[in-house]
C-alpha positions in Angstrom: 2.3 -19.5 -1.3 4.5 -16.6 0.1 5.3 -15.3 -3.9 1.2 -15.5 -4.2 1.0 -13.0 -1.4 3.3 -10.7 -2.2 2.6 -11.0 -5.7 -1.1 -9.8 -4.7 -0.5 -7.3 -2.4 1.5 -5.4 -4.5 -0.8 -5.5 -7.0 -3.2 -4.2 -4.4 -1.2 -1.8 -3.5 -0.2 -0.2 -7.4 -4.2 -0.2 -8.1 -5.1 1.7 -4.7 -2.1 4.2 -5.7 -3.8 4.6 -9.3 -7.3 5.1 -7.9 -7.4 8.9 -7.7 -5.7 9.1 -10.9 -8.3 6.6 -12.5 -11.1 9.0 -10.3 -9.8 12.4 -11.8 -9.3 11.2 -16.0 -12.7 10.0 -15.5 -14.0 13.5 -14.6 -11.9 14.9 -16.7 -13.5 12.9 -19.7 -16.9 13.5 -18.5 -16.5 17.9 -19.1 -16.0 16.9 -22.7 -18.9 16.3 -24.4 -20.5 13.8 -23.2 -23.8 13.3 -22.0 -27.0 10.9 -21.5 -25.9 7.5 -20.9 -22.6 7.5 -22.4 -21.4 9.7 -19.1 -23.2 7.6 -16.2 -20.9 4.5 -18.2 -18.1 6.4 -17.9 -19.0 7.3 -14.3 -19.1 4.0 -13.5 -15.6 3.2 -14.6 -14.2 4.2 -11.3 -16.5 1.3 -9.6 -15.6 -1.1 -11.9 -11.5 -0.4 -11.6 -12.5 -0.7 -8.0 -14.3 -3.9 -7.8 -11.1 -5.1 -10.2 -9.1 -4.2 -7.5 -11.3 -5.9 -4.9 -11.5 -9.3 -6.6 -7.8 -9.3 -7.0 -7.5 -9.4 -3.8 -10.0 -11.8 -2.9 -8.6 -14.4 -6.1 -5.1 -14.2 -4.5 -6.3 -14.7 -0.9 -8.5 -17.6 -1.8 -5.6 -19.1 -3.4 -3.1 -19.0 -1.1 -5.6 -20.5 1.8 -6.5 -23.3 -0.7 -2.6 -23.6 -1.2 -2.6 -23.9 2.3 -4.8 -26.5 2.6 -7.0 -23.6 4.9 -9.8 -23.5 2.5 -11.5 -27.0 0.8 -13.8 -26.8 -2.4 
């Protein structure tokens, strides 16, 4: 249970560091040429690597409560 937490905080941890660096390719690939709908997809990557990041989180936490015996299905 302990290895589960760890395990997911660091991975919460690396993808909060990456964030900004996700943030600024993403702008970076939107002054190419890209326009119309193809750029508000690519906008939306950022949200998506968040919400990634998010239910990570949330998986690793749900699992170690159910490990726990904290949480029932």
């Amino acid at each position: 249970m302990l290895g589960n937490l760890i395990g997911g905080f660091i991975t919460i941890l690396v993808g909060t560091v990456l964030m900004p660096t996700v943030a600024d390719n993403v702008v970076a690939a939107q002054t190419g040429n890209v326009t119309g709908a193809a750029s508000t997809i690519l906008g939306l990557t950022t949200i998506f690597y968040a919400l990634g990041i998010a239910s990570a989180g949330i998986a690793v936490g749900t699992q170690a409560l159910r490990a726990a015996g904290l949480l029932g299905m």
